[in-house]
C-alpha positions in Angstrom: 56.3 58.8 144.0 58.0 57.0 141.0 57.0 53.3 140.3 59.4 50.8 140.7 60.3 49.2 137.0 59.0 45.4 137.9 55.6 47.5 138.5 56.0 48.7 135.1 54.5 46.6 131.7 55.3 45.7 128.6 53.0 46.0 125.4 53.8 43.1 122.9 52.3 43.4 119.5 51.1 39.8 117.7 50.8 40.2 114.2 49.0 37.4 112.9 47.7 37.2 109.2 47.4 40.5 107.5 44.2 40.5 107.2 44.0 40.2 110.8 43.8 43.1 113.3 47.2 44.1 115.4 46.4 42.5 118.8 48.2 44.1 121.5 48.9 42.5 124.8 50.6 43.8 128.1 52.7 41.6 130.1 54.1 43.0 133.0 58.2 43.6 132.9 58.5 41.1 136.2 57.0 38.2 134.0 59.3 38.8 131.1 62.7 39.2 133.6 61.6 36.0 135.8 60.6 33.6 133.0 64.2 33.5 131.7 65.8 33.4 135.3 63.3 30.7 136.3 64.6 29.0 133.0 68.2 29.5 133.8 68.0 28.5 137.3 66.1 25.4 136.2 68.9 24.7 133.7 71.5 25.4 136.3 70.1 22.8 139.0 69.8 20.5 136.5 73.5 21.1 135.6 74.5 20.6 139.0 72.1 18.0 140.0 73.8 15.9 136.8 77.0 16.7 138.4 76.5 15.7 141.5 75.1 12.5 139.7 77.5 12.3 138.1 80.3 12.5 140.3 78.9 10.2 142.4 78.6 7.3 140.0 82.3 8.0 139.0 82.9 7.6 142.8 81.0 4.7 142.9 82.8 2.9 139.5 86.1 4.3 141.0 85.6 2.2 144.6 84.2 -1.0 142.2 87.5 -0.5 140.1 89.6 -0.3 143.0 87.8 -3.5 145.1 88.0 -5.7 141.4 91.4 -4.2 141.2 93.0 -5.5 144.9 90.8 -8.3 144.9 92.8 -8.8 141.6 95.9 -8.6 143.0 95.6 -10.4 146.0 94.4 -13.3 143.6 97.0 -12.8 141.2 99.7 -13.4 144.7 97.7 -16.5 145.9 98.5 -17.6 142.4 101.9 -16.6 142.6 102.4 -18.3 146.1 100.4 -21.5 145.2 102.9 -21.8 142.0 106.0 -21.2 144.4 104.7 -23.8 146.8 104.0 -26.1 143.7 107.2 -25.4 142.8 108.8 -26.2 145.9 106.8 -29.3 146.9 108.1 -30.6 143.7 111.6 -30.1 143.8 111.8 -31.9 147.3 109.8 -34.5 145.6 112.6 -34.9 143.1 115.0 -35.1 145.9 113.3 -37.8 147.9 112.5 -39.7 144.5 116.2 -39.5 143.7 117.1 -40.9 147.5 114.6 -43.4 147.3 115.7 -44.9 143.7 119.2 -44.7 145.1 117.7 -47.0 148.3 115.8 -49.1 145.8 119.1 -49.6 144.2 121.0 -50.6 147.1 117.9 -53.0 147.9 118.3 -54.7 144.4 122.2 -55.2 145.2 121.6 -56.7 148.3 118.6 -59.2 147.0 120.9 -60.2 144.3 123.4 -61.0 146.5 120.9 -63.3 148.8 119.7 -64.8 145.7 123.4 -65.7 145.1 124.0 -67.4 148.1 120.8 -69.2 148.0 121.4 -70.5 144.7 125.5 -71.1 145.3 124.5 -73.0 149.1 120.7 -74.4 148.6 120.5 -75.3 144.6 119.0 -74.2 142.0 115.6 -76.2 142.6 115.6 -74.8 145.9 116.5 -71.3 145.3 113.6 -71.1 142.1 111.8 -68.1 142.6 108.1 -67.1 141.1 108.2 -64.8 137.9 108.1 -61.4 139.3 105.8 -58.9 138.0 106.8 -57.0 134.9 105.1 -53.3 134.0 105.8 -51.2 131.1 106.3 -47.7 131.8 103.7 -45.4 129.9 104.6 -42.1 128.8 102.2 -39.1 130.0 101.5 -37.7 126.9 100.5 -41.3 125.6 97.2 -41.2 123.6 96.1 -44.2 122.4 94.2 -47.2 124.7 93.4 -44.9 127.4 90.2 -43.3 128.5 88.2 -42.0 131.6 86.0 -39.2 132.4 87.9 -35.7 132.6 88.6 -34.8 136.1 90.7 -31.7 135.8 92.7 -31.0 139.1 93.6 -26.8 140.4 96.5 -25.7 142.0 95.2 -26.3 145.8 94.7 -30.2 144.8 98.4 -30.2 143.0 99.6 -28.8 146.0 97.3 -31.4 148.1 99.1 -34.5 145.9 102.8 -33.2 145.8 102.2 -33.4 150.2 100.5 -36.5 149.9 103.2 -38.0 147.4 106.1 -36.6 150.2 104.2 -38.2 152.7 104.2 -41.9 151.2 107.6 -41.1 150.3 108.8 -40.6 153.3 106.7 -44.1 154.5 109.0 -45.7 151.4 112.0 -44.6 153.0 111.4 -45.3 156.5 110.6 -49.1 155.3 113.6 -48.9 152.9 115.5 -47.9 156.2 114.3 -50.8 158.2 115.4 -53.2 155.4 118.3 -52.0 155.1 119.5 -51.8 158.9 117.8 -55.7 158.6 118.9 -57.4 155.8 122.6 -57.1 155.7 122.4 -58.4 159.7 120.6 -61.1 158.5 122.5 -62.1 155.4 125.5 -62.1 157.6 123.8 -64.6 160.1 122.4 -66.8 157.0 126.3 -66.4 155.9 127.7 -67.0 159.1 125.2 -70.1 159.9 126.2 -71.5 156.0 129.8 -71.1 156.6 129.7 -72.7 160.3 127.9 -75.6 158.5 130.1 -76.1 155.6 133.6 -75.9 158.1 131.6 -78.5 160.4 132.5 -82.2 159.0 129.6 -84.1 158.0 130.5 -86.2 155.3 132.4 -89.8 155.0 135.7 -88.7 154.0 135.9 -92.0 151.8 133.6 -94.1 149.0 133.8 -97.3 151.6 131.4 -97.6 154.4 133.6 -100.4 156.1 134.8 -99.4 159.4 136.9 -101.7 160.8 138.1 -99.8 164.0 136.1 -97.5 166.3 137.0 -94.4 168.6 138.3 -95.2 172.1 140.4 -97.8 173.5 141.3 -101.2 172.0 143.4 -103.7 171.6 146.5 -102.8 169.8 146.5 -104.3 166.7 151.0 -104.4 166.7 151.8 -104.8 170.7 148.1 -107.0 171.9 148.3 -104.5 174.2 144.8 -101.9 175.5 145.7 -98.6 173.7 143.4 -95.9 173.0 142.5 -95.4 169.7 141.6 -91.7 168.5 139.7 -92.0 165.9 138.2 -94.4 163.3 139.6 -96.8 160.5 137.8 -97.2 157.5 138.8 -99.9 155.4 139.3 -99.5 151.9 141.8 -99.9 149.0 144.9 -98.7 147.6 144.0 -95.1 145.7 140.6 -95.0 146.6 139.5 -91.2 146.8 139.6 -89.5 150.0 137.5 -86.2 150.5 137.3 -83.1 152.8 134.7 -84.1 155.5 134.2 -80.1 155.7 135.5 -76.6 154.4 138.7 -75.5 156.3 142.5 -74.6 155.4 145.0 -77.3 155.0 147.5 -76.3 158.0 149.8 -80.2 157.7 150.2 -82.5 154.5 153.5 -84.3 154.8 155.0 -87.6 156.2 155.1 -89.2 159.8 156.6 -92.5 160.8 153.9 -93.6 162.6 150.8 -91.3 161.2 152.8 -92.5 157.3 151.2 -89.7 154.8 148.6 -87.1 156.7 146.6 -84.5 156.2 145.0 -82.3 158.8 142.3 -79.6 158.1 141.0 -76.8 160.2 137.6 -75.9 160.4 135.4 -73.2 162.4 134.4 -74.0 165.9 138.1 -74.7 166.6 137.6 -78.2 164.9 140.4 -80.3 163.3 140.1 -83.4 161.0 142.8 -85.7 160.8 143.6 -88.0 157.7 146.4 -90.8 158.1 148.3 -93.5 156.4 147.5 -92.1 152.5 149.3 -93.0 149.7 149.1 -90.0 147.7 148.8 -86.1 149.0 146.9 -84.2 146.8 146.9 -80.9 148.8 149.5 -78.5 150.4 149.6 -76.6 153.8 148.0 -73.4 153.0 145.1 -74.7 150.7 141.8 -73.5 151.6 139.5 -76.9 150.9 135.5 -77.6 150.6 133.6 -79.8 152.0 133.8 -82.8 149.5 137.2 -81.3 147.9 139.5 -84.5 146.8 142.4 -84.1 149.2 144.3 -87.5 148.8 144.2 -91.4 148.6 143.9 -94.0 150.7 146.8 -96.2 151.2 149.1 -98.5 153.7 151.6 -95.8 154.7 153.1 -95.5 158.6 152.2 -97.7 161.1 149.3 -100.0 159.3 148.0 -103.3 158.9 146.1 -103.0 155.5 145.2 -100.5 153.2 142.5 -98.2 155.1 142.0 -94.2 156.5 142.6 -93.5 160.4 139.8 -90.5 160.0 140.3 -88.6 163.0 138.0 -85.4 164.4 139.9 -83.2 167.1 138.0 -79.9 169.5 140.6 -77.4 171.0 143.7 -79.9 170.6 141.5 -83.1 172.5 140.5 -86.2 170.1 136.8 -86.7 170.0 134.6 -89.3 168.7 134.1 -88.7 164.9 130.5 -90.9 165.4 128.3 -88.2 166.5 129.1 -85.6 163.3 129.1 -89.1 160.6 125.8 -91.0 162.0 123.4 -88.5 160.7 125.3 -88.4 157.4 123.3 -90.1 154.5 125.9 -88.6 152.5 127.7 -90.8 149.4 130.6 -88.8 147.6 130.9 -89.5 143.8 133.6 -89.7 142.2 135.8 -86.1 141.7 134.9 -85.0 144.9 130.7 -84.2 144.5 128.4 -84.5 146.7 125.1 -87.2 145.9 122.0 -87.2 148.4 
């Protein structure tokens, strides 16, 4: 029967020096064959075992690359919403800033105008008011005199302030609204209460304190007879001054046979002053008067005794007793119609 060929050897000569004998060794064919395939089938697992290593860590770097990658994104959209948000935040800011320095405004108007009418109705010693508190505004990018340790804020605490700064806004404007729904009411009131106490008389309408008649009835000074006397005579001289007892608008100025040269003067409250037996008119119907206002003289005019003023208060058309708005009075009018207290 015929070998098979891996039964078979091989003779391999080794030459070594010359000298040296031939040395002949037989290796069987199977070793020679299965060395090299044992070699290449070594080289080829290693191959694909560095392959498969291979391709695995590229998988690997290609799933970190990916995660960095969306992570990436996802913060570069945060950033982009936080900015948008910023952004937004601060352009309502503006807003609100510009409707609050538009309120601020209106407030300013209406304390200069209740600093006018203090000053123009209570004087200037009583209207003084206490320095107010002046700051300089400081630009941002100032560098000099300023200092601190650095305390750098991110987007999330930009955010935080811009809501923060709407929020006290808002508190600003809610005051603001208060004050504003307040104050005019109550410069009207202060108004209203100034004006009723200016057109209510209060003052001596003359420089002489010498009453020589009273209100009520008497005896006549012409007939002897008991007559009722309507107001007051205060005695005085030719061309003494005579003064608006209150603010009002002249509605008579002009001659009667009996009342001589009057003036009468309406005031709020439906109150009327009357002013008889001048010598001079220095007023017109029409006239708006105040309080103190030179209006005439006193003189002898109509039906009179002496030189004197028949000063004369009347309520809804009805004489009343001029006593009760003179007694409290410590009032002395200078000359050109001012008031001294």
């Amino acid at each position: 029967m015929k070998r098979r060929w891996f039964n078979d050897s091989m003779t391999l000569l080794v030459i070594r020096d010359a000298e040296q004998a031939v040395k002949q060794v037989n290796v069987p064919k199977m070793l020679i064959v299965s060395v090299p395939i044992a070699a290449l089938m070594s080289i080829s697992g290693l191959i694909l075992t560095m392959q498969f290593t291979s391709a695995k860590e590229i998988n690997t770097l290609k799933g970190q690359l990916s995660s960095q990658s969306l992570a990436l994104d996802v913060t570069v959209k945060d950033k982009d919403e936080a900015i948008r948000r910023l952004q937004n935040e601060i352009v309502r800011l503006s807003a609100e800033a510009k409707d609050v320095k538009h309120r601020v405004q209106q407030m300013s108007d209406l304390e200069n105008r209740l600093e006018n009418f203090v000053e123009s109705h209570l004087g200037s010693e009583s209207a003084a008011k206490p320095p107010k508190l002046s700051l300089s505004r400081t630009s941002w990018t100032e560098t000099e005199q300023v200092g601190g340790e650095a305390w750098y804020a991110d987007t999330d605490e930009l955010i935080q302030l811009a809501r923060q700064s709407s929020f006290e806004l808002k508190q600003v404007q809610q005051m603001l609204n208060t004050v504003a729904q307040s104050a005019p009411a109550t410069l009207n009131q202060a108004i209203q209460k100034q004006t009723t106490i200016a057109g209510t008389p209060s003052i001596w309408p003359t420089t002489s304190r010498r009453l020589t008649s009273s209100f009520g009835y008497r005896q006549d000074p012409m007939t002897g007879r008991a007559a009722f006397h309507a107001g007051i005579d205060i005695g005085g001289e030719v061309g003494d001054p005579v003064y608006a007892a209150a603010d009002g608008q002249v509605i008579a100025a002009e001659f009667n046979h009996a009342r001589g040269n009057y003036i009468i003067i309406r005031h709020v409250n439906n109150l009327e002053t009357w002013y008889m037996h001048l010598s001079r008119l220095s007023i017109q119907p029409g006239d708006n008067v105040s309080k103190g206002d030179l209006i005439g003289k006193v003189g002898n005019t109509g039906r009179s005794t002496g030189p004197h003023l028949h000063f004369q208060v009347v309520q809804q058309g009805a004489p009343i007793d001029p006593s009760p708005y003179m007694q409290h009075s410590h009032t002395q009018v200078a000359a050109g119609g001012k008031d001294t207290y």
